[in-house]
VMD Tcl script that draws the C-alpha trace (Angstrom):
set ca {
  {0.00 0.00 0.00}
  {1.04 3.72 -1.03}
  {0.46 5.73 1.97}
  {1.20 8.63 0.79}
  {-1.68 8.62 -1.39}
  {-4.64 10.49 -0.59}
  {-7.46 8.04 0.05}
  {-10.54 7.57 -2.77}
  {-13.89 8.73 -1.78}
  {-16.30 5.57 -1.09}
  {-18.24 5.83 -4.00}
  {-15.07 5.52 -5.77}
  {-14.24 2.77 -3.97}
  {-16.98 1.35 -5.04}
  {-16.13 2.08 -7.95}
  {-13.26 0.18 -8.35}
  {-14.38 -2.78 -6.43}
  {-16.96 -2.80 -9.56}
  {-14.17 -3.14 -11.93}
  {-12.09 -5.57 -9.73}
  {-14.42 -7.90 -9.53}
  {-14.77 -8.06 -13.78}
  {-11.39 -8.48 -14.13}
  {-11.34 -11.16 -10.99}
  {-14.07 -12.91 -13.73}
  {-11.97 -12.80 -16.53}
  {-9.31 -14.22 -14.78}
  {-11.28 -17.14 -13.26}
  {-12.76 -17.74 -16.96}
  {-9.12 -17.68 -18.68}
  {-7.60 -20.38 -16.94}
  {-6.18 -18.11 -13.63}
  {-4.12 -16.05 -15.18}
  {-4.27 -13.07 -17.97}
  {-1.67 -10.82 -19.77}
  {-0.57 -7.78 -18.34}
  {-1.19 -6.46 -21.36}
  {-4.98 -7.65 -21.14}
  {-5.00 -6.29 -17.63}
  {-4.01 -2.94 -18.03}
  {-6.64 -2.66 -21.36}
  {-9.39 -3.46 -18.97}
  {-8.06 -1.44 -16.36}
  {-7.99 1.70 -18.69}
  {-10.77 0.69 -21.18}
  {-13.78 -0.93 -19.52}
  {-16.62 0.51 -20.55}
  {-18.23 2.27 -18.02}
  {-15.45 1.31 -15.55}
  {-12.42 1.60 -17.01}
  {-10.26 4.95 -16.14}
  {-10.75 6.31 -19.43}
  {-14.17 5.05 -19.62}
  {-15.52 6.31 -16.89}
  {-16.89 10.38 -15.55}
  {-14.34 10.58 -13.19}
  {-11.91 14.22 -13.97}
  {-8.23 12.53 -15.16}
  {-6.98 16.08 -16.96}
  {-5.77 18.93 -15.18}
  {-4.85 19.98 -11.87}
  {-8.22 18.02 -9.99}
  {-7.32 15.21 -11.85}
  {-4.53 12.80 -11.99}
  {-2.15 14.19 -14.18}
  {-1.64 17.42 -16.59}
  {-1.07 17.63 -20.39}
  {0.66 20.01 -22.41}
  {-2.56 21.54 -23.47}
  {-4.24 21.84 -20.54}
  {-1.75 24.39 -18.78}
  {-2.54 27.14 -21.77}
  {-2.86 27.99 -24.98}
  {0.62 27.77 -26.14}
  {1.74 24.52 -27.00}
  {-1.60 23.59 -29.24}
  {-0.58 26.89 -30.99}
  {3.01 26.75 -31.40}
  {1.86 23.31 -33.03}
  {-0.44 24.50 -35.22}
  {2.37 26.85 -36.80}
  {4.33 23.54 -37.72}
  {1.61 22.09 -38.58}
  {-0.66 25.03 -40.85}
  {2.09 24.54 -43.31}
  {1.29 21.18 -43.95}
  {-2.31 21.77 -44.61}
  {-1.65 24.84 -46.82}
  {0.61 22.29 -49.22}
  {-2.46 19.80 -49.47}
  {-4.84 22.29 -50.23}
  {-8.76 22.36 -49.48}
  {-9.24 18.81 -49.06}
  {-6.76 18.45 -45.96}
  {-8.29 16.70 -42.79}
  {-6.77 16.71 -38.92}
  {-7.28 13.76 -37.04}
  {-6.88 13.83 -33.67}
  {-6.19 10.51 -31.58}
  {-7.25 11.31 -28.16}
  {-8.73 14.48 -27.73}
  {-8.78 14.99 -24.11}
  {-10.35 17.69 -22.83}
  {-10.93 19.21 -26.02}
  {-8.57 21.81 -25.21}
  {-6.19 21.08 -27.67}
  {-8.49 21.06 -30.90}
  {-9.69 24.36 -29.44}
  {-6.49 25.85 -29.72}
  {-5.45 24.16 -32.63}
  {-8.70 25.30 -34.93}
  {-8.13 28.89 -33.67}
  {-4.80 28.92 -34.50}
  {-5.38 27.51 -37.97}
  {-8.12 29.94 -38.40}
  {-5.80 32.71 -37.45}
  {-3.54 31.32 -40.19}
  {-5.71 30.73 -43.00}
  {-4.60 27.15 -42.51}
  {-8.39 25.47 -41.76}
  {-8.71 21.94 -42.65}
  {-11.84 20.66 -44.40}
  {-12.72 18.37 -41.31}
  {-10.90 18.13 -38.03}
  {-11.99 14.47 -36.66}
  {-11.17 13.30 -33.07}
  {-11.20 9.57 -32.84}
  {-12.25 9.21 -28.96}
  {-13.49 5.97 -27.32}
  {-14.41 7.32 -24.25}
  {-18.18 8.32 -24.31}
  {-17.90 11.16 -21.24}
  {-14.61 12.84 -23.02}
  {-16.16 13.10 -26.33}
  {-19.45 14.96 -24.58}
  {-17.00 17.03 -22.37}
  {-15.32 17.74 -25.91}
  {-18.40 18.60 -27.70}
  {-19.35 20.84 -24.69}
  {-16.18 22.61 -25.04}
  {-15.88 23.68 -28.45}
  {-19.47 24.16 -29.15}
  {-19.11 26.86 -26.62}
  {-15.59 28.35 -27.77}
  {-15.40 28.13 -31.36}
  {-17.38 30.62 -33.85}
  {-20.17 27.97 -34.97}
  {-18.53 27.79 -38.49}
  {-15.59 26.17 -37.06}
  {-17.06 23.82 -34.64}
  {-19.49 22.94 -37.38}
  {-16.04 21.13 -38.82}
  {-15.64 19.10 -35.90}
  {-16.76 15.85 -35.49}
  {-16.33 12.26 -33.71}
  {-14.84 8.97 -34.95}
  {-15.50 5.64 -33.85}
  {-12.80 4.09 -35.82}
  {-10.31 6.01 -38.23}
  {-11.04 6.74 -41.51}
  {-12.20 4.07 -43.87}
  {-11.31 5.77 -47.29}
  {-7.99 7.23 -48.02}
  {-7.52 10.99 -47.21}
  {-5.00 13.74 -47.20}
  {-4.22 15.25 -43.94}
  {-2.53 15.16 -40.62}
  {-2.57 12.78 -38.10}
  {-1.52 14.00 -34.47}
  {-1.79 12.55 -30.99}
  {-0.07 13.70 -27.71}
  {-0.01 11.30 -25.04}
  {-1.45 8.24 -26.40}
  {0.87 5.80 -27.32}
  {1.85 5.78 -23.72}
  {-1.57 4.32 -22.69}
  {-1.59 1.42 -25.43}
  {-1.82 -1.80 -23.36}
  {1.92 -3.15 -23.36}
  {2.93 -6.13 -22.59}
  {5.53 -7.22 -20.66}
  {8.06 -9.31 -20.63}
  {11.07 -11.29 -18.47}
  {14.61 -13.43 -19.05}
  {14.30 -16.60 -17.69}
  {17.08 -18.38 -18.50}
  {17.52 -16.73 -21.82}
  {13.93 -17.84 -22.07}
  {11.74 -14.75 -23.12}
  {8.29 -15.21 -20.64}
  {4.99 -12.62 -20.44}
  {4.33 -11.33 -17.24}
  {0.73 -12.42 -16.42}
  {-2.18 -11.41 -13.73}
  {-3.41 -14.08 -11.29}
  {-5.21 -14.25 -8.23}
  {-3.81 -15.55 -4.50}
  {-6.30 -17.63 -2.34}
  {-8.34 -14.48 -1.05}
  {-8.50 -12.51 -4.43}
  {-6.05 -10.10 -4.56}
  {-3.61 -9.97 -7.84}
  {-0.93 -11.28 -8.53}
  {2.16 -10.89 -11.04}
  {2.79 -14.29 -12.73}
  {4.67 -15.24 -15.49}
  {4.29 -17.53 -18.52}
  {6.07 -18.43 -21.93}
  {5.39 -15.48 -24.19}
  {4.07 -15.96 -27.81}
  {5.83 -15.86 -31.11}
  {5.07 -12.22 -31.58}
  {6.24 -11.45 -28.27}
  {9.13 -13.67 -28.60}
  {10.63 -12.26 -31.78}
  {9.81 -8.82 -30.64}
  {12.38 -9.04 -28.03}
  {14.50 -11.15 -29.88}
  {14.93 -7.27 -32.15}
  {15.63 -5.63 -29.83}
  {18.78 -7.68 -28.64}
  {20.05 -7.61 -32.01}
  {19.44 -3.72 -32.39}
  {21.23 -3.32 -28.67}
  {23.72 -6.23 -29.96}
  {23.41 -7.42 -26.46}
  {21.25 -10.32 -24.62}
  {19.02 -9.32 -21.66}
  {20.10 -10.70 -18.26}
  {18.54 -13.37 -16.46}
  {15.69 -11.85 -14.47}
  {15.47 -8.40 -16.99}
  {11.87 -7.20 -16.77}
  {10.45 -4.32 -19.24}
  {7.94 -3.54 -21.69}
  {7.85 -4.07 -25.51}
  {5.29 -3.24 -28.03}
  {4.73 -5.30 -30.83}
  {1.81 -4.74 -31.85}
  {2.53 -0.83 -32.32}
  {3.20 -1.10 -36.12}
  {-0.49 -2.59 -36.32}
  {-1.73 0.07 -34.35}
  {-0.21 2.73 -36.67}
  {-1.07 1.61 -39.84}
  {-4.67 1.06 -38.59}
  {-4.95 4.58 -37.11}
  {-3.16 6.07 -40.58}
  {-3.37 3.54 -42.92}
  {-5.91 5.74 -45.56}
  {-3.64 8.30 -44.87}
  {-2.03 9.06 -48.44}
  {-0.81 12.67 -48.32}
  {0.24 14.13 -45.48}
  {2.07 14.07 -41.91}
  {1.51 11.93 -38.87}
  {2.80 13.58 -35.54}
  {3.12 11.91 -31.76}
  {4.10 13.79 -28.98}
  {4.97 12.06 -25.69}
  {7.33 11.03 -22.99}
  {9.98 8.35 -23.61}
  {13.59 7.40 -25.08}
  {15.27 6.28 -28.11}
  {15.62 2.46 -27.62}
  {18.96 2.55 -26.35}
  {18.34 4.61 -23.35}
  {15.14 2.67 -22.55}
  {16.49 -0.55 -22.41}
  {19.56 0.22 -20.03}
  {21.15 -1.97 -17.88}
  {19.92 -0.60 -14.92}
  {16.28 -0.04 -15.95}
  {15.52 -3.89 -14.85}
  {12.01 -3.21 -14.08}
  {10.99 -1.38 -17.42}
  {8.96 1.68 -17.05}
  {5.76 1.02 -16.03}
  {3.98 3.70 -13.50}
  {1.00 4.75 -12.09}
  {-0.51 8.18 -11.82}
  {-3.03 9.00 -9.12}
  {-4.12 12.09 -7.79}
  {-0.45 13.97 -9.21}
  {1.33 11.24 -7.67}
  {3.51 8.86 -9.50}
  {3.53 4.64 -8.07}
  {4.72 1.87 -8.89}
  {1.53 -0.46 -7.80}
  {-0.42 -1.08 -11.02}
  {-3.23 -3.26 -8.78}
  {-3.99 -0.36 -6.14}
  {-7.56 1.05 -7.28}
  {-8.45 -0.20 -10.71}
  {-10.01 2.23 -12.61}
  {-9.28 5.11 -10.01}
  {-5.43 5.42 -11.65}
  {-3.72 6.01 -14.91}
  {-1.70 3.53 -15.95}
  {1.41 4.11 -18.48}
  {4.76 2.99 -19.56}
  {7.34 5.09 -21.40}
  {7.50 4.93 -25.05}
  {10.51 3.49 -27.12}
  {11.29 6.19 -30.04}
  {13.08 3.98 -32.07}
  {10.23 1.59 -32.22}
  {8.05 4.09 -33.26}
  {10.06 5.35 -36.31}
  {10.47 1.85 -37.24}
  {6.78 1.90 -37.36}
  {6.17 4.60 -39.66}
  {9.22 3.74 -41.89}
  {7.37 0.54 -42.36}
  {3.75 1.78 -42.99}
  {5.56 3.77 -45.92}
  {6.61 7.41 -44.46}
  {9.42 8.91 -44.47}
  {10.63 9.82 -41.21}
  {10.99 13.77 -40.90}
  {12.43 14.62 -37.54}
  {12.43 13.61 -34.13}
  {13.20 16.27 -31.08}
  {12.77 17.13 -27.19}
  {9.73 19.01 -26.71}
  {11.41 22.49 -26.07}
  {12.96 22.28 -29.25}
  {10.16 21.45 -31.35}
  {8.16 24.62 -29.37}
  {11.38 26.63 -29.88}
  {11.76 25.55 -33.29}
  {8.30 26.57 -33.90}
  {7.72 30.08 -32.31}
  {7.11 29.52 -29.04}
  {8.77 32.54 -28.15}
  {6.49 34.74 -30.65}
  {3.23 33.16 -29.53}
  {4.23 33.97 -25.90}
  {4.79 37.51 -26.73}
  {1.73 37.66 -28.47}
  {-0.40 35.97 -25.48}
  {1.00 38.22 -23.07}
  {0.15 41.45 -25.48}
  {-3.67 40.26 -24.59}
  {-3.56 39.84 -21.23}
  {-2.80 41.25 -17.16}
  {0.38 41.48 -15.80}
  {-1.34 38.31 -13.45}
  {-2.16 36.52 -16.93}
  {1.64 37.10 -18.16}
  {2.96 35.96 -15.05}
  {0.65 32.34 -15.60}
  {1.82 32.51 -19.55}
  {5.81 32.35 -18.25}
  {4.86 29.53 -16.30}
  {3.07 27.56 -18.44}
  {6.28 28.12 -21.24}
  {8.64 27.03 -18.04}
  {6.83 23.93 -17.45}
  {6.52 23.19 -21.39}
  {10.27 23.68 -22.22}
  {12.23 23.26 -19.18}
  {14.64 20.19 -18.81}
  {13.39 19.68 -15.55}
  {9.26 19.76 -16.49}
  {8.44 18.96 -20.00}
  {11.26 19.90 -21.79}
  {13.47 16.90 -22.37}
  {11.30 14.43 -20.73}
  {8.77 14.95 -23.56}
  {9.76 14.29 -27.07}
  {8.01 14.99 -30.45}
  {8.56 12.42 -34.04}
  {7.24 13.43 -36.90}
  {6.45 11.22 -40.36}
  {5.78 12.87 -43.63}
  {4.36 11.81 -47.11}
  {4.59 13.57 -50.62}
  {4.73 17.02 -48.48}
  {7.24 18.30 -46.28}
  {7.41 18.45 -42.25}
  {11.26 18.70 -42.02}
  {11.06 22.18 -41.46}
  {9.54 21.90 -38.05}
  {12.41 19.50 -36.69}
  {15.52 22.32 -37.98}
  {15.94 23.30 -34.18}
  {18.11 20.41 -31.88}
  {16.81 17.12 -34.46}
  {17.90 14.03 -32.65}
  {17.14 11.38 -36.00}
  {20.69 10.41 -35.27}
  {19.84 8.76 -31.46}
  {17.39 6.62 -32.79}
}
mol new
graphics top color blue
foreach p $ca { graphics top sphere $p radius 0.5 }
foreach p [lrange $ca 0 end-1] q [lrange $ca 1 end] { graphics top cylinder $p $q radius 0.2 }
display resetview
């Protein structure tokens, strides 16, 4: 137990007792034991019960973490000036999809921005599978975009099912893919599993990983030209390369863009990083406990870089940059869309401006912890990478 948590209210106990005892099911019904993977989908993606399923606030500073867009207006704009290029070369056609949308406050910023510079797409899409985010979305930007805008806005089940032209962006979302995990045994590559001990309470457990699993790890030892020690324990993603060519597979012109916290593969397989890096978020607190409260806490692991431009270099793009987060803001204006925030405001508004841009660029906040890759197609996103591009770590 994390003591230093603060305690959940009883109905969200309750709550999570719900989900506990679906996932206790599943178990019991899959021969007493499930993925980790499996666990943390259910844990995050129940519907109705799941953390991103369910009505509970996860954004912002009464929730359990903060974004890059929800402390201001500046990093959704300093994107959309890398981005508005993009759109301009595809012409009147262009669509955004957003994976993820949040609180909306990113595609609120974004379309504004656009507007601003005559950069609009035809249709700005947010693929969302959480039912209460996509109303808090729609209740958002219905009521802070000029009805001509919003009236370009709308919600995606799946992606797109014909091809299209566009851009494809998403901050903070392959960190939440269910991941599986895995462990050396003997040079043996095993999946760490979810059981049950004798009074219900779960467990970690282990078991011979698949094929995919199996030759997913096997790459990465030849990549690191190194085997992983008996008893190594991290997280790989294999089935990322699916995931991306499902979310942009129409996509035939255009840019893809993913934002979020992690390392080139190198750095996240070190030595010393023998339990991977899988973490909970509750409440602005970070854990290690990924069975404390399911469905009360985020769960998330870092993302490998490298795998990710191996991804899109697969599905056909060409890879066009890949950068901390300060640079890509730097790179991109930051500095002018501060001055022009603070033009608009108090001296008690500039003062929150400067600290938002601290928190998004400093090494210590955002900064370096956060990095940006960006994939490009018949146009040209190199541009936005010319400030501190870091292709050469992957």
């Amino acid at each position: 137990m994390n003591f230093d948590l603060p305690h959940p209210a009883p109905d969200a106990l309750l709550h999570s007792e719900q989900l506990t005892a679906h996932i206790r099911a599943e178990i019991a019904t899959s021969g007493g034991a499930i993925p980790f993977s499996r666990f943390m989908e259910l844990c995050l993606y129940t519907p109705g019960l799941g953390y991103y399923s369910a009505g509970s606030r996860k954004f912002g500073e009464e929730g359990d973490f903060v974004t890059a867009p929800e402390l201001g207006p500046l990093f959704a704009a300093t994107t959309a000036n890398a981005l508005a290029p993009v759109l301009q070369q595809l012409g009147g056609d262009a669509r955004f999809l957003e994976v993820g949308g949040g609180s909306g406050a990113f595609a609120e910023t974004m379309l504004k921005r656009l507007l601003a510079l005559d950069a609009l797409p035809s249709r700005y899409a947010i693929l969302e599978p959480s039912a209460d985010l996509r109303e808090r979305q729609r209740e958002r930007l219905s009521t802070h975009l000029i009805p001509p805008v919003f009236a370009l806005v709308e919600w995606l089940d799946r992606p797109f099912d014909t091809d299209w032209n566009g851009i494809l962006f998403a901050n903070e979302v392959i960190d939440a893919l269910p991941t599986p995990r895995f462990v050396l045994r003997d040079s043996e590559v095993f999946e760490e599993t979810v059981t049950l001990d004798g009074e219900g309470r779960f467990l970690r457990g282990e078991q011979p990983a698949d094929a995919l699993t199996v030759a997913a790890v096997r790459h990465l030892e030849r990549y690191l030209e190194s085997q992983f020690a008996d008893g190594y324990r991290s997280e790989v993603l294999p089935q990322l390369p699916y995931w991306l060519q499902a979310v942009a597979g129409g996509l035939r012109s255009g840019a893809v863009l993913f934002v979020d916290y992690g390392y080139p593969r190198r750095e996240f397989y070190l030595p010393e990083r023998d339990n991977g890096t899988l973490r909970a978020f509750y409440r602005h607190r970070v854990h290690d406990d990924p069975f404390l409260w399911p469905g009360l806490q985020d769960l998330t692991a870092s993302v490998d870089f490298t795998a990710v431009a191996e991804a899109g270099t697969h599905a056909g793009f060409d890879l066009a940059g890949y950068c901390t987060q300060a640079n890509f803001l730097l790179g991109n204006g930051l500095d002018a869309m501060l001055a022009e925030a603070e033009s608009r405001t108090d001296e008690v508004g500039r003062v929150c401006l400067r600290q938002e841009a601290k928190r998004l660029i400093l090494p210590s906040e955002m900064g370096e912890r956060f990095q940006v890759i960006g994939f490009e197609r018949d146009i040209e996103l190199e541009p936005a990478f010319l400030m501190g591009d870091l292709v050469w770590r992957l």
